[in-house]
C-alpha positions as CSV (number, residue, x, y, z in Angstrom):
1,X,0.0,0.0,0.0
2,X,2.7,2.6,0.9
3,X,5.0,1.5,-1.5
4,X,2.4,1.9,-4.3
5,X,1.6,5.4,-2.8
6,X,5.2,6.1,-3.1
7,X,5.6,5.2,-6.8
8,X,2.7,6.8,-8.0
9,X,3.9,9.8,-6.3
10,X,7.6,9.7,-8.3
11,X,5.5,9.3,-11.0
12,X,3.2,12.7,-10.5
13,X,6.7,14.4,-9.8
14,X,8.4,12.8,-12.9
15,X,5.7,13.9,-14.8
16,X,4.9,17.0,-13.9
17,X,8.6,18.0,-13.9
18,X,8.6,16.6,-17.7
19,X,5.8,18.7,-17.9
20,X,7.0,22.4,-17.5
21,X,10.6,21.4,-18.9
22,X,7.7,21.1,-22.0
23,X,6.1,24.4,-21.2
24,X,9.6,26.0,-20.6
25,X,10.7,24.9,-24.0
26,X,7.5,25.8,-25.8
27,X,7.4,29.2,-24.3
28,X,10.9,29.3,-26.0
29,X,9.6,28.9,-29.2
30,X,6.6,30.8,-29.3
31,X,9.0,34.1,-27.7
32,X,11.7,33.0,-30.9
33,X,8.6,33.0,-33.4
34,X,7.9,36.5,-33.7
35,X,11.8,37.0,-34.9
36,X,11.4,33.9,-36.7
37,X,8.4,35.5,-38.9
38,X,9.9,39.0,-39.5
39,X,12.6,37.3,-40.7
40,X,10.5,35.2,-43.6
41,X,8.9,38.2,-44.0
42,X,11.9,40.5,-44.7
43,X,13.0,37.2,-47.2
């Protein structure tokens, strides 16, 4: 019982922690797209 409490809670962690490392790297992006399309545009 504790021992399965205990691995779903790494699991919570590990994914939440995956989680914003995703909404770090998207946020990222999306701040690099503007340049990205005035760029193109200026092509």
């Amino acid at each position: 019982m504790s021992r399965t409490t205990v691995e779903s809670t790494d699991t919570v962690q590990s994914m939440s922690s995956s989680a914003s490392a995703a909404a770090r790297t998207a946020a990222r992006i999306i701040s690099q797209v503007p340049s990205t399309a005035h760029l193109i545009s200026r092509l």
